[in-house]
MDTraj code that builds the backbone (N, CA, C; nanometers):
import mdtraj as md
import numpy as np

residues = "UNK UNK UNK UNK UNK UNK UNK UNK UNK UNK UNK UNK UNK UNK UNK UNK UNK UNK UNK UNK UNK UNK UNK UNK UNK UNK UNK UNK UNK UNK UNK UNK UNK UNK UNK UNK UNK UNK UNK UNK UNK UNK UNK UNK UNK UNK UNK UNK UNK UNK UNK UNK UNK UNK UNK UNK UNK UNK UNK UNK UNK UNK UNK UNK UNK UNK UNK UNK UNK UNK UNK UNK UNK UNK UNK UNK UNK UNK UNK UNK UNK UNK UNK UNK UNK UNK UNK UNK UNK UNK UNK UNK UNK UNK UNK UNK UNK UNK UNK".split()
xyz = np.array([
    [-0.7798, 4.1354, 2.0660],
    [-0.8325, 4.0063, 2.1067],
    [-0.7201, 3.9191, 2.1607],
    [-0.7431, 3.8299, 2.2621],
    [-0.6719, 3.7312, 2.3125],
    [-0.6219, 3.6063, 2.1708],
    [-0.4949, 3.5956, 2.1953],
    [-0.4562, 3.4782, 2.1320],
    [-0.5683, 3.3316, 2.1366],
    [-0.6025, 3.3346, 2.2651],
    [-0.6849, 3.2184, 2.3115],
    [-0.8179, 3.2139, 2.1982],
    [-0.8456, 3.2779, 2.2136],
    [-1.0071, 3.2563, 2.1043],
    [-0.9524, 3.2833, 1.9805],
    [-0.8159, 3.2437, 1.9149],
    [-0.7856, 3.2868, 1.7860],
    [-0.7720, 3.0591, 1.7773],
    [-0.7533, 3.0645, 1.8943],
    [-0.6400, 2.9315, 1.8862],
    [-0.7884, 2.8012, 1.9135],
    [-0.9050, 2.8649, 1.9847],
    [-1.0113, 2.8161, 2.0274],
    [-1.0771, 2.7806, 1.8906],
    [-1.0907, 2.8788, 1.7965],
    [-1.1416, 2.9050, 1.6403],
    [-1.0622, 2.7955, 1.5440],
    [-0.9263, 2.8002, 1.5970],
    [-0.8805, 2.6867, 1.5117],
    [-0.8550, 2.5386, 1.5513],
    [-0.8731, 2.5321, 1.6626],
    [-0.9403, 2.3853, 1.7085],
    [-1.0582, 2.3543, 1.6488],
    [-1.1810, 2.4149, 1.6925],
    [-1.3002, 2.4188, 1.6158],
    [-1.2949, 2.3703, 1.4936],
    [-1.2416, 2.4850, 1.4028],
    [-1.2538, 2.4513, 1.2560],
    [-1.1632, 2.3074, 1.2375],
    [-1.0327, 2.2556, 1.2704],
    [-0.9924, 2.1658, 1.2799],
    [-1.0595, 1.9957, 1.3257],
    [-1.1330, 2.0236, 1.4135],
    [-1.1931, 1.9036, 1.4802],
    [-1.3114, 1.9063, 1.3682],
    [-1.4091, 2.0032, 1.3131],
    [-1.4886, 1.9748, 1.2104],
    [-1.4297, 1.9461, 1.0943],
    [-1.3281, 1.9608, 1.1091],
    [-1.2360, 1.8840, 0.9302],
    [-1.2170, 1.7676, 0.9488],
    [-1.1368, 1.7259, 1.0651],
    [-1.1414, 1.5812, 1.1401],
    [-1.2661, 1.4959, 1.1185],
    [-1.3493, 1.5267, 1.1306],
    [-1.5041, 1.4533, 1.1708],
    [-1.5060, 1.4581, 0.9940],
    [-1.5165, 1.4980, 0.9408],
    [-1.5405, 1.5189, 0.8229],
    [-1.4623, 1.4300, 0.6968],
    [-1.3189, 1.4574, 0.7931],
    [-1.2579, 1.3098, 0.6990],
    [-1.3150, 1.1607, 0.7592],
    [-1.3159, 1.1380, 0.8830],
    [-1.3334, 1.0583, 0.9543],
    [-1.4738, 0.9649, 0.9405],
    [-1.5856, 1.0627, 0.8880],
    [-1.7251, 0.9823, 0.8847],
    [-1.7562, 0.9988, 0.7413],
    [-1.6966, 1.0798, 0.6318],
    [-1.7395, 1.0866, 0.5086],
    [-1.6939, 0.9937, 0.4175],
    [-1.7637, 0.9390, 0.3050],
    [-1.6731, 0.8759, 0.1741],
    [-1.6649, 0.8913, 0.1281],
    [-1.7321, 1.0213, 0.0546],
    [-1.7536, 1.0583, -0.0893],
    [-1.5723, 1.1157, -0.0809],
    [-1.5130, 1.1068, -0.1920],
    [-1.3571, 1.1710, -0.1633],
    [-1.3512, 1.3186, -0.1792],
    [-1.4479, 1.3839, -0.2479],
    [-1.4911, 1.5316, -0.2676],
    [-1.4692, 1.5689, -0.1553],
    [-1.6061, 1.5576, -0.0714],
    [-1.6005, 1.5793, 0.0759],
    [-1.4647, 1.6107, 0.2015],
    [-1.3941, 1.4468, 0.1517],
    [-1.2968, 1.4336, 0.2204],
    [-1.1815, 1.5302, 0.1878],
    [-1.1754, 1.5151, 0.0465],
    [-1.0624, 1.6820, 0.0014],
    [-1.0903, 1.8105, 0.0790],
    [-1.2355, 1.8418, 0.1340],
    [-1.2822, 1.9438, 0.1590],
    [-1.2289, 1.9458, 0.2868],
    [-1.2968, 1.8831, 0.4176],
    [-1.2061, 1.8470, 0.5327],
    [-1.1019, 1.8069, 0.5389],
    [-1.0331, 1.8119, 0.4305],
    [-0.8823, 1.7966, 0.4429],
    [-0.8381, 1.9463, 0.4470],
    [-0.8971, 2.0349, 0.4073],
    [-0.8591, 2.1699, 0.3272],
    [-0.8895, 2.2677, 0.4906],
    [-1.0018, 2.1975, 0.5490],
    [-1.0870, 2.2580, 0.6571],
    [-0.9244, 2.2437, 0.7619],
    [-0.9001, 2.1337, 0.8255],
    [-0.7782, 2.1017, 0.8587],
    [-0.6839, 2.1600, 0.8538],
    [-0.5976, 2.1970, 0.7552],
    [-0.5134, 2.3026, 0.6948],
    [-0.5248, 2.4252, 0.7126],
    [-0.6189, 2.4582, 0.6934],
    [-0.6763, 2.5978, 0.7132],
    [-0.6690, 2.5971, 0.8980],
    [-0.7709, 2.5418, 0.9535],
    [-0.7052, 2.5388, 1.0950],
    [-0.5719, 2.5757, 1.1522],
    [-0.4911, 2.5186, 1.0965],
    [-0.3539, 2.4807, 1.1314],
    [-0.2766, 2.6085, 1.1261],
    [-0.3494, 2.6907, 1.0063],
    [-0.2801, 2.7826, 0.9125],
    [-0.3210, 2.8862, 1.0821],
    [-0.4749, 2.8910, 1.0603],
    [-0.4737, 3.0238, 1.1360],
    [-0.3751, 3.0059, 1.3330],
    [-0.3980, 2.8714, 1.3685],
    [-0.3126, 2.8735, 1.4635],
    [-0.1362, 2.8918, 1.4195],
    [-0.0917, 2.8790, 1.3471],
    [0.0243, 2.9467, 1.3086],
    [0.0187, 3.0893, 1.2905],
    [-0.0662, 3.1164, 1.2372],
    [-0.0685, 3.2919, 1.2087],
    [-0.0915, 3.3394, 1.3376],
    [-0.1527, 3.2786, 1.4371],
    [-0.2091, 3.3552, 1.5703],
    [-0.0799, 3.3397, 1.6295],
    [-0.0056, 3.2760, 1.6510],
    [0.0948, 3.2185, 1.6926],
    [0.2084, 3.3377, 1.6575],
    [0.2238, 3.3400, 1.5317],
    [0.3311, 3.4698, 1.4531],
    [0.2959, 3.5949, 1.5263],
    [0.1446, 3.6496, 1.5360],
    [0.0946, 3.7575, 1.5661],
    [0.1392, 3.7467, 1.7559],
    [0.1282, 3.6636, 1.8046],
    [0.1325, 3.6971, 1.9403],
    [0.3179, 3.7188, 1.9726],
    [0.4381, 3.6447, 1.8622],
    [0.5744, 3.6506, 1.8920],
    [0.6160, 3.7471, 1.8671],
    [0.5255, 3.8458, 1.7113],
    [0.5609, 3.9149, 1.6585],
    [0.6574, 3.9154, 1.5402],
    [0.6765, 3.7876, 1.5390],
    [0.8059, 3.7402, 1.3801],
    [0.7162, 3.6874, 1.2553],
    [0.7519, 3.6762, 1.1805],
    [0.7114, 3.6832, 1.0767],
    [0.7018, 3.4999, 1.0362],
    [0.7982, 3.4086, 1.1109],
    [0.7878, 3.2641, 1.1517],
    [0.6660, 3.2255, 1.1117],
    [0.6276, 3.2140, 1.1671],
    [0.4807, 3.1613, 1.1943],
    [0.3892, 3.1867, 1.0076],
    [0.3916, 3.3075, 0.9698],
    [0.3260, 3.3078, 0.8799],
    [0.3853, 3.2406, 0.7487],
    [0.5328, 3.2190, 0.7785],
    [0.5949, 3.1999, 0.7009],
    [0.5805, 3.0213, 0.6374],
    [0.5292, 2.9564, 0.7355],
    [0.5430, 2.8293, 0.7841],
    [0.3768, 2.8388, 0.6882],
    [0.2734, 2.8776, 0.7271],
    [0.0865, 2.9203, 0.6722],
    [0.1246, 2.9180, 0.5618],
    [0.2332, 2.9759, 0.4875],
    [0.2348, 3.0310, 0.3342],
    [0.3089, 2.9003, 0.2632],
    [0.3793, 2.7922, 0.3373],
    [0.4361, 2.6675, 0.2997],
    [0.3320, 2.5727, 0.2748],
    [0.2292, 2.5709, 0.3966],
    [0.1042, 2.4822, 0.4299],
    [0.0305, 2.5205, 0.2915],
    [-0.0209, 2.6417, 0.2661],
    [-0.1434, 2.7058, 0.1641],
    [-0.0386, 2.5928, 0.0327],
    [0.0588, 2.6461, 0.0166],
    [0.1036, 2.5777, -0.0950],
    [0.0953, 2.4598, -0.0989],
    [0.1341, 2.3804, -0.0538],
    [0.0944, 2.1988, 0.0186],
    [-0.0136, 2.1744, -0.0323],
    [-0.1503, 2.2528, 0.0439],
    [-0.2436, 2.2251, 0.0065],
    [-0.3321, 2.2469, -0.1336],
    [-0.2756, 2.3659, -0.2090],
    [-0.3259, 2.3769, -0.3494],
    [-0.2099, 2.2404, -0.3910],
    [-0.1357, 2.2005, -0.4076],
    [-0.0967, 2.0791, -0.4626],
    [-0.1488, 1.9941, -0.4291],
    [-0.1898, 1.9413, -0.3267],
    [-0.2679, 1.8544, -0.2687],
    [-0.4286, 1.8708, -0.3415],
    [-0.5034, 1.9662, -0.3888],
    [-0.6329, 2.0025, -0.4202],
    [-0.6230, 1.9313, -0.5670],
    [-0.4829, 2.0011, -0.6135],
    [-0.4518, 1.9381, -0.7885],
    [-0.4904, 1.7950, -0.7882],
    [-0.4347, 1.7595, -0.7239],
    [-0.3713, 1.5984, -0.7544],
    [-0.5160, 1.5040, -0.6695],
    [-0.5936, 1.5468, -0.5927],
    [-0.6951, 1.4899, -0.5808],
    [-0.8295, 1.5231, -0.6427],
    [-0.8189, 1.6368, -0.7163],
    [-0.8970, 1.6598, -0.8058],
    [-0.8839, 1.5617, -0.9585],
    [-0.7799, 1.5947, -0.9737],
    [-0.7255, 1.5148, -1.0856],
    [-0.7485, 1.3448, -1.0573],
    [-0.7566, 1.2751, -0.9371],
    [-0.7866, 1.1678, -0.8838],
    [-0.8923, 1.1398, -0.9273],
    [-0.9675, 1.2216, -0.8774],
    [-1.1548, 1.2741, -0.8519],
    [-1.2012, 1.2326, -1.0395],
    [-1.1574, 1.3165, -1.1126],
    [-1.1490, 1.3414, -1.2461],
    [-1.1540, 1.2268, -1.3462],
    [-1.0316, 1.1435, -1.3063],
    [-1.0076, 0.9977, -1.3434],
    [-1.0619, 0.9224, -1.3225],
    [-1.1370, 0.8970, -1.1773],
    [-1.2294, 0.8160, -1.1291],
    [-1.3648, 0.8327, -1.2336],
    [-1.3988, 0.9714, -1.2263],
    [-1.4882, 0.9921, -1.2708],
    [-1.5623, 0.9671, -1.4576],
    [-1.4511, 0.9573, -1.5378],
    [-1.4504, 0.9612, -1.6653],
    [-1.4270, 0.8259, -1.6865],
    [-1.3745, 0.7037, -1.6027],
    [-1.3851, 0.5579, -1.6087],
    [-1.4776, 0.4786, -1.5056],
    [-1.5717, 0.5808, -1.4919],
    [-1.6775, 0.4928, -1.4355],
    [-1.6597, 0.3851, -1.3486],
    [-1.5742, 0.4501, -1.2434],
    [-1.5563, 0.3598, -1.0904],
    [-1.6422, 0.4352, -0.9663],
    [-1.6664, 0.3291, -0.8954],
    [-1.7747, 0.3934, -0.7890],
    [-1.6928, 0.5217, -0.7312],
    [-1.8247, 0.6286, -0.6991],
    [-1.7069, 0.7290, -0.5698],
    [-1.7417, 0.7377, -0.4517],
    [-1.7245, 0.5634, -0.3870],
    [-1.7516, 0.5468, -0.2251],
    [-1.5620, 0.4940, -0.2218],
    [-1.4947, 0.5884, -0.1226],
    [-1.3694, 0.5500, -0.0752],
    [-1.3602, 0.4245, -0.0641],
    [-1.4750, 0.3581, -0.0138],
    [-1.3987, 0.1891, 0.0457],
    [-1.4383, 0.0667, -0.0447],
    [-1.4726, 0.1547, -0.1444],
    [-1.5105, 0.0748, -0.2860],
    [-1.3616, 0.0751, -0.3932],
    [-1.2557, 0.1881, -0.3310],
    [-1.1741, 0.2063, -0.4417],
    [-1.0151, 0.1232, -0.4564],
    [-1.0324, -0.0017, -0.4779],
    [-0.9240, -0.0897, -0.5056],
    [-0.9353, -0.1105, -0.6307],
    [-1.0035, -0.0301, -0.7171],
    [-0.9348, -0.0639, -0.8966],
    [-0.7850, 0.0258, -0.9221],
    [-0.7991, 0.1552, -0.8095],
    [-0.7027, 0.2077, -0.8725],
    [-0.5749, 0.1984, -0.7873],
    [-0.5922, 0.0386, -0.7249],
    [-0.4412, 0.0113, -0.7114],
    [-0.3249, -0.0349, -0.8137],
    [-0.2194, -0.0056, -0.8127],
    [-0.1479, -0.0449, -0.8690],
    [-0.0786, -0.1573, -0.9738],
])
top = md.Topology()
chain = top.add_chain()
for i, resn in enumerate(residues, 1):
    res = top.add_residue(resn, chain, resSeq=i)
    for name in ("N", "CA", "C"):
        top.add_atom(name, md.element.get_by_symbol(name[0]), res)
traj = md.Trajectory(xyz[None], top)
């Protein structure tokens, strides 16, 4: 297969992660299209490795994956807190848990 429809696939999935952070509030959601995003990113790096032939590219996917399971922790754990002190879970409702 052409690089092009590897790189077409991860626009796609990317621009629906986009839209997804962009029009959603629930923060669940938004973790999710955040993840959608990433994942995008990941496979245009991997397509990217596969067409140079170095190992670069994947190497960079396997930094991102990690990013993002830390990133999953810590907004889960957000998610969690919100949830067990009974604060709304609409994003533009959430100024209790400022500082």
């Amino acid at each position: 297969m052409d690089i092009a429809w590897y790189l077409v696939l991860s626009a796609l999935i990317f621009c629906i992660g986009a839209v997804g952070v962009l029009t959603r509030r629930s923060p669940l959601v938004i973790l999710i299209s955040l993840e959608l995003m990433l994942n995008g990113g990941n496979l245009a790096l991997a397509a990217f490795a596969r067409m140079t032939g170095t190992l670069v590219g994947q190497v960079f996917a396997l930094i991102v994956m990690i990013v993002a399971a830390a990133e999953v922790v810590v907004g889960l754990g957000l998610i969690v807190a919100m949830y067990r002190s009974r604060l709304p879970m609409d994003v533009d409702e959430m100024s209790e848990l400022k500082g």
